[in-house]
LOFITOR-827943 format. One record per residue (C-alpha): residue in one letter; x, y, z; residue number from 1. Coordinates in steps of 0.05 Angstrom, whole numbers, plus 5000, padded with zeros to 4 digits. Layout:
% residues N
<'a'; <X; Y; Z>; NUM> ...
//
This chain:
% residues 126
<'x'; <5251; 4254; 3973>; 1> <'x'; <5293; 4292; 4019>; 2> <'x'; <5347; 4322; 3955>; 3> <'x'; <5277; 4344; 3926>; 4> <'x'; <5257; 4392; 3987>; 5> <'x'; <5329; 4418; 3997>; 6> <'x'; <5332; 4435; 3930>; 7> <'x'; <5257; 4477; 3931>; 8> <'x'; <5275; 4506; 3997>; 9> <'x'; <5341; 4541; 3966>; 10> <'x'; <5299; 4561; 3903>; 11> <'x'; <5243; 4586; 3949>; 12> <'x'; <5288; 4634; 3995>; 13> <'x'; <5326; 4644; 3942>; 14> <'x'; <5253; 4671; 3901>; 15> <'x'; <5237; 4712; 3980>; 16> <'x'; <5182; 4662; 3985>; 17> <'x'; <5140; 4664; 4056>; 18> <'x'; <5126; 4590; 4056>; 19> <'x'; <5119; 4529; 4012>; 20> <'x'; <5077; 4460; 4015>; 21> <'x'; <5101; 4388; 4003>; 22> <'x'; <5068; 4320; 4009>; 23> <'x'; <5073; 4295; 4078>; 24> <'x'; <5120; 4242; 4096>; 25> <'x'; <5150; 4214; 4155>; 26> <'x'; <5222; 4221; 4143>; 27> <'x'; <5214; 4291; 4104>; 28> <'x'; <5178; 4318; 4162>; 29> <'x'; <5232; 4296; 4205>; 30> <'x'; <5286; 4323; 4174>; 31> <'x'; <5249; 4389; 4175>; 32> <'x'; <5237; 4389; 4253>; 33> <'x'; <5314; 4380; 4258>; 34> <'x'; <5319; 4432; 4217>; 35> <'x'; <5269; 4479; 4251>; 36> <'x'; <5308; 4472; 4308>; 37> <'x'; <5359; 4499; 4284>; 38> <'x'; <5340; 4561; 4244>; 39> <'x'; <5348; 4540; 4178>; 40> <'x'; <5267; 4538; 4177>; 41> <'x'; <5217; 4584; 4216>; 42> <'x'; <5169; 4521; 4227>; 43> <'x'; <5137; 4461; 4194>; 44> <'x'; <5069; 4432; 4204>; 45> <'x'; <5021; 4377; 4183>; 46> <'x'; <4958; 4402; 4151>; 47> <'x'; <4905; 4365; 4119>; 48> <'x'; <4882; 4384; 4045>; 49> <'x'; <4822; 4342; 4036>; 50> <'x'; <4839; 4270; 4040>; 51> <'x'; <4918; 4289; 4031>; 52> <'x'; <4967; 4306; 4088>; 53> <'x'; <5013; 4358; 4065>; 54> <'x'; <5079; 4395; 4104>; 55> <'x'; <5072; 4472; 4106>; 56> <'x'; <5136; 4498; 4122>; 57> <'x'; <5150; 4571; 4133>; 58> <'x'; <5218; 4601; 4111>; 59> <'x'; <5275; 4635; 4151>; 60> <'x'; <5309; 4689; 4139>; 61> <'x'; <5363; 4724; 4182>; 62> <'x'; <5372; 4800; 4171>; 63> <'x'; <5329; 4791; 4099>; 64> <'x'; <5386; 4734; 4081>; 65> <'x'; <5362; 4668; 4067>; 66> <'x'; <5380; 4612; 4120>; 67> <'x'; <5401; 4562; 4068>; 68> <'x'; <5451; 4588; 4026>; 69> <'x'; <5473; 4520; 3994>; 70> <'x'; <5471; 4439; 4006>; 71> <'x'; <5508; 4371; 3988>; 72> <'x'; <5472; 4313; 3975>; 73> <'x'; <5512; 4251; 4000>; 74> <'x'; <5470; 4192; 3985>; 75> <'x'; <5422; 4184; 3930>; 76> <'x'; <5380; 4132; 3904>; 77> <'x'; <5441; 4104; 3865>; 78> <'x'; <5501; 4116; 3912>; 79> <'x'; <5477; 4112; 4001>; 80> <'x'; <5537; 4137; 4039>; 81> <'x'; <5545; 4107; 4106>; 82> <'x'; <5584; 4137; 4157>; 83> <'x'; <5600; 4113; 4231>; 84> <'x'; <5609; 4168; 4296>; 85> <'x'; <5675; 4165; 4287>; 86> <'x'; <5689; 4192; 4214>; 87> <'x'; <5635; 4253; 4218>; 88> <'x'; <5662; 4311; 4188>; 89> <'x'; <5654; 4383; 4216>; 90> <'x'; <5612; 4418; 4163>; 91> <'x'; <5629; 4492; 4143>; 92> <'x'; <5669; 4492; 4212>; 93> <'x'; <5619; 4485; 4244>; 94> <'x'; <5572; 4535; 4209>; 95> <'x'; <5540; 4475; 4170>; 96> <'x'; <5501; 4420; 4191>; 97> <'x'; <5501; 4339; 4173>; 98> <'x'; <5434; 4300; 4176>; 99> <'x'; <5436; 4223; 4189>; 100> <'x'; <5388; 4171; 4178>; 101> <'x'; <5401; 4122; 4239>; 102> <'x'; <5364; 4070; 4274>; 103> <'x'; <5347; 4119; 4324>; 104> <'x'; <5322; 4166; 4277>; 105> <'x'; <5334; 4226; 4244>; 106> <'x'; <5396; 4259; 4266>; 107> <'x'; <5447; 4315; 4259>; 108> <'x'; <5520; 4296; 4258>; 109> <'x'; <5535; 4330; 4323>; 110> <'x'; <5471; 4284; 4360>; 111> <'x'; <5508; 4222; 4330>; 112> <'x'; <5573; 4238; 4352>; 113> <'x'; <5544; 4252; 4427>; 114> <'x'; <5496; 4187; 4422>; 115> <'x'; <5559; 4142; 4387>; 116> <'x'; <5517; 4115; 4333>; 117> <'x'; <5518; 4111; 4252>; 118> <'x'; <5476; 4116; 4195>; 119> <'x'; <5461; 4131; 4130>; 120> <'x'; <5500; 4201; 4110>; 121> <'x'; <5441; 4237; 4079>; 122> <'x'; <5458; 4312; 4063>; 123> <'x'; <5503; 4367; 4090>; 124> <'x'; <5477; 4440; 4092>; 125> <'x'; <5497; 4512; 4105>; 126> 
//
């Protein structure tokens, strides 16, 4: 689950931790590229353990700082938040970043706003 790695990435920059591994899946692995891109994570990649796939993802840090100083979960298994273009906030002034769950894919709040479409409101971070 997405909340999951958010919350191990924190704990792992937080701990000066090089990398970390999680079980590979699809939307977890997109969520990381968007957030490769932009510099909250060195880099992610699928590796195969044996018979397993597994996400190694290698930590940022900017000027011995870690990248990702905090996060807000907006939907959960018991409460999905759904947001349209129009109503995306502006996260930490723009210092922050929203992820989206569309039907185009995984997307920051800024890429939704710029393609006009809506989705589930996943997380904000900063």
């Amino acid at each position: 689950m997405h909340y999951n790695i958010l919350s191990e990435l924190k704990n792992a920059t937080r701990a000066k931790k090089d990398k970390i591994t999680f079980p590979f899946t699809k939307m977890d692995f997109a969520i990381l590229t968007k957030l490769v891109e932009h510099g909250y994570v060195k880099s992610a990649e699928k590796e195969a353990v044996g018979k397993k796939s597994m996400i190694v993802v290698r930590l940022a840090y900017k000027n011995k700082e870690a990248a990702v100083n905090d996060f807000k979960i907006m939907s959960k298994p018991s409460r999905h938040t759904y947001a349209d273009y129009r109503s995306l906030p502006t996260v930490k002034r723009g210092h922050g970043l929203s992820m989206l769950s569309t039907s185009k894919g995984i997307m920051t709040g800024s890429e939704a706003k710029k393609q006009k479409v809506g989705g589930e409101y996943l997380f904000e971070i900063w």
